[in-house]
C-alpha positions in Angstrom: 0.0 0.0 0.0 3.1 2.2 0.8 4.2 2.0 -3.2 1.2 2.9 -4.3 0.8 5.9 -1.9 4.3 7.1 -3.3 3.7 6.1 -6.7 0.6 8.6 -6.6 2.4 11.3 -4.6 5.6 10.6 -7.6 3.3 11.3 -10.4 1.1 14.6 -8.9 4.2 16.0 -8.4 5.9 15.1 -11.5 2.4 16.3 -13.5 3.1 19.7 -11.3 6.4 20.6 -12.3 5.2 19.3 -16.4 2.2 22.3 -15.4 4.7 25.0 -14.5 7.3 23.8 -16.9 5.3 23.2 -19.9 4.7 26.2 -22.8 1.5 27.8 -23.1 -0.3 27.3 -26.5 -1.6 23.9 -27.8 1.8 21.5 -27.0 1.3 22.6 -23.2 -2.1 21.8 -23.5 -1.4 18.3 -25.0 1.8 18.1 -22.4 -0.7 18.5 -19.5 -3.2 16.2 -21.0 -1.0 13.5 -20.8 0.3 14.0 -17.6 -3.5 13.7 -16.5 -3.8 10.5 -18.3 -0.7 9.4 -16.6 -2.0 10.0 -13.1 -5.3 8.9 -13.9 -3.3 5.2 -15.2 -1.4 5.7 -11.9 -4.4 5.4 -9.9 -6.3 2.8 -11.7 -3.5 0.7 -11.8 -4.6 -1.9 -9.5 -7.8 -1.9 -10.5 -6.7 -4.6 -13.2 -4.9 -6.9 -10.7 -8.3 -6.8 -8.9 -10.1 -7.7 -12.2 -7.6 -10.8 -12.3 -7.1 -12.2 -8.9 -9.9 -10.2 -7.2 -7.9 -8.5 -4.3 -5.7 -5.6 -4.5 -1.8 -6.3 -5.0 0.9 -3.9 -5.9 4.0 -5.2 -7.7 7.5 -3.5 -7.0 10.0 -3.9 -8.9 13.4 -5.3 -7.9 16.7 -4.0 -8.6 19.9 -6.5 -8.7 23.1 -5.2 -8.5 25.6 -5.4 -11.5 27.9 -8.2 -9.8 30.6 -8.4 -13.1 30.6 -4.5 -13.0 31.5 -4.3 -9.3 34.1 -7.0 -9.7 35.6 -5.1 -12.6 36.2 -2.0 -10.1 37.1 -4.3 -7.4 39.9 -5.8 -9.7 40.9 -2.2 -11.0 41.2 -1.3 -7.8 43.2 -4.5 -6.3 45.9 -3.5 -9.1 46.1 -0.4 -7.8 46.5 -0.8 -4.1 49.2 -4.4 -5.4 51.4 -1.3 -7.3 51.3 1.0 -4.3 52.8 -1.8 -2.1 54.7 -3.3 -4.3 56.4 0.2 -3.6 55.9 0.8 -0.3 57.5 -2.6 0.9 60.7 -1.6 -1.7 61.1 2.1 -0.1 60.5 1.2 2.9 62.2 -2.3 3.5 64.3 -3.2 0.8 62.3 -5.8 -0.6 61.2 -6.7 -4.1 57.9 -8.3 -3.7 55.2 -10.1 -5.6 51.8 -9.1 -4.1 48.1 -10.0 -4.5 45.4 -7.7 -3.4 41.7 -9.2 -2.7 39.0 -6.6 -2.5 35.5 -7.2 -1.6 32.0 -5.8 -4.1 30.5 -4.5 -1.2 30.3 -0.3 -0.3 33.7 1.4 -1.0 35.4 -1.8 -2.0 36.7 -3.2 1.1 40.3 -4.5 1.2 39.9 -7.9 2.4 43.1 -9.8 2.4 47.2 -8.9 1.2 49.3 -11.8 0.2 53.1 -10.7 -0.4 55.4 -13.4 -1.6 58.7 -12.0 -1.5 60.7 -12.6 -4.3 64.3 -10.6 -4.2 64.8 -10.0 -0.2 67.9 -9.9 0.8 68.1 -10.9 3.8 70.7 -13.5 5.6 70.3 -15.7 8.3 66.4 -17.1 8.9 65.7 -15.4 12.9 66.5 -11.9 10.8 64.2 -13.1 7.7 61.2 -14.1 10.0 62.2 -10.9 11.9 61.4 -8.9 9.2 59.0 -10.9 7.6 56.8 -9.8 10.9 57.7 -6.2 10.6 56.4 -6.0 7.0 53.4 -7.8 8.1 52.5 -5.4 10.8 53.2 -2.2 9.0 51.0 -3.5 6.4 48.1 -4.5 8.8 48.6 -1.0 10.4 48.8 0.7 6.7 45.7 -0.7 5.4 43.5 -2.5 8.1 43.4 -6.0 6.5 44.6 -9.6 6.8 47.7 -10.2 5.8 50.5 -12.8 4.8 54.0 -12.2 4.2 55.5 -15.6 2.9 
């Protein structure tokens, strides 16, 4: 009952701004005609779904998201933020990195997880390695809020 209430409301106020917007002469006067007839189908809408299943329904429609489009962005944006530390780990530890970015579809793309497989690093001796291996690890978890692995 809500969507129809709005659906009326929608349309009266659409058919008022086509009133003040609309040219004098005989195209206003067809313009506002039809905005009539619109209102008037508005309203007797459900009066066919009551010829058909003899009680009043109103149908909504439903909107699905665009999952391959989201995942596009997603992916733009995983190579992105895999660039970025790619660099950050070099200028700021030495290291030459492969990483892999995973970013959700939901609102503003959430970073969900950083894998870093380090690939030129430098470092002697495995306590120092693992050492720095948990350094990386926390400045990345500070840096962008997300799981990470640093293998």
């Amino acid at each position: 009952m809500q969507t129809y209430i709005l659906s009326i409301a929608g349309v009266v106020l659409l058919s008022a701004v086509v009133t003040i917007v609309a040219p004098n002469g005989k195209m206003g006067k067809f313009v506002k005609g039809m905005s009539k007839l619109f209102i008037l189908a508005v309203l007797v809408a459900p009066l066919a779904s009551f010829a058909e299943t003899g009680k009043f329904t109103f149908e909504t429609a439903h909107i699905g998201e665009d999952s391959g489009y989201l995942r596009e962005c997603a992916s733009i944006l995983e190579e992105e933020d895999e660039a970025e530390i790619a660099g950050y780990l070099f200028e700021t530890f030495g290291v030459t990195a492969q990483v892999d970015v995973t970013r959700g579809t939901e609102a503003n793309f959430p970073r969900q997880k950083i894998a870093v497989t380090l690939t030129e690093h430098g470092i002697i001796g495995e306590d120092e390695r693992i050492y720095r291996m948990t350094q990386m690890k926390e400045a990345l978890v500070g840096r962008y809020g997300c799981e990470t692995e640093v293998v």
